[in-house]
C-alpha positions in Angstrom: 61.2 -79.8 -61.6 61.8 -77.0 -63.8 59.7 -75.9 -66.8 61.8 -75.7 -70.2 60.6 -72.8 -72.3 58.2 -73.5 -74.9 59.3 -71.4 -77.9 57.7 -72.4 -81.3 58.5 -71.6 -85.2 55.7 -71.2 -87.6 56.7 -70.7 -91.1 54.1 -67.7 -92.5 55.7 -68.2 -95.9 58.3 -69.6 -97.7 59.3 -69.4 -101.2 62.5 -70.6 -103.5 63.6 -69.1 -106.7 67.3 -68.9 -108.1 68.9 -70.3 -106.0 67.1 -68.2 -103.0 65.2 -69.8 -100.6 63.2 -67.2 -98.3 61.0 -68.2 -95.2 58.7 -65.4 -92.9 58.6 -67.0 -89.4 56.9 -66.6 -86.5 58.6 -67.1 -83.6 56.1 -67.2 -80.3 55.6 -68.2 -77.1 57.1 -67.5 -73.3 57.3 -63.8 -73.5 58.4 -64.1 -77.5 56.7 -62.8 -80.1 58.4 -61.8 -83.5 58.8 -62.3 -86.8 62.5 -63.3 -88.9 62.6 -63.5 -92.4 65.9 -66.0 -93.2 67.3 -66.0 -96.7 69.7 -68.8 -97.9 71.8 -66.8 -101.3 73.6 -70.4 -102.7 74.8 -68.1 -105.5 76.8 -65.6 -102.9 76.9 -68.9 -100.4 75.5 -66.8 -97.5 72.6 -66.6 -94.9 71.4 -64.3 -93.2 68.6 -63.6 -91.3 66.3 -60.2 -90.4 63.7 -59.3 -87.5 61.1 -57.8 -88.8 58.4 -55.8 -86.9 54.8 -57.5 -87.9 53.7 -54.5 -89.9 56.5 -55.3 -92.6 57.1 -58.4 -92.1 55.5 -59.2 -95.5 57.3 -56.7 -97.5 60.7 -57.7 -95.7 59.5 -61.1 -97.2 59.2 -59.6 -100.4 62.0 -57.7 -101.0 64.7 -59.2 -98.5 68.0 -57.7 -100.2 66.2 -54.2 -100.0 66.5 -55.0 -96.0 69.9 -57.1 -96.0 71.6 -54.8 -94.1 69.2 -54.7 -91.0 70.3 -58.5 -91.2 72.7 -60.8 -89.9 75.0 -62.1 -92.5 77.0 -65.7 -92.4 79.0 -67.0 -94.7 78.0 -70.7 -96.1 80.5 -73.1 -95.2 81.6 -75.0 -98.3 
């Protein structure tokens, strides 16, 4: 039988203001190791998420528009 990756989500932080819901993640386990920041924006009605090296991943968390364009953006669907 085959083993299934194990690949696990911690949340590192996660805060919610104005409509803005940020979370740090760490994603780990079977050869991954990284962090995302994800920000929900239910004003704009997007998401988008951004790698961050571990070094920054606190200021990414901090000031996530700063870093928007490193980012993935999706449009909410209504």
């Amino acid at each position: 039988m085959t083993k299934q990756p194990t690949i696990e989500w911690t949340e590192l932080a996660h805060r919610v203001s104005d409509g803005i819901d940020v979370m740090l993640v760490w994603v780990h386990g079977d050869g991954v190791d990284e962090t995302i920041v994800s920000v929900c924006d239910s004003r704009e009605g997007t998401y988008f998420e951004i790698p961050a090296e571990p070094d920054r991943a606190f200021d990414v968390y901090n000031h996530p528009f700063a870093y928007r364009d490193a980012g993935s953006p999706y449009r909410l669907a209504a």
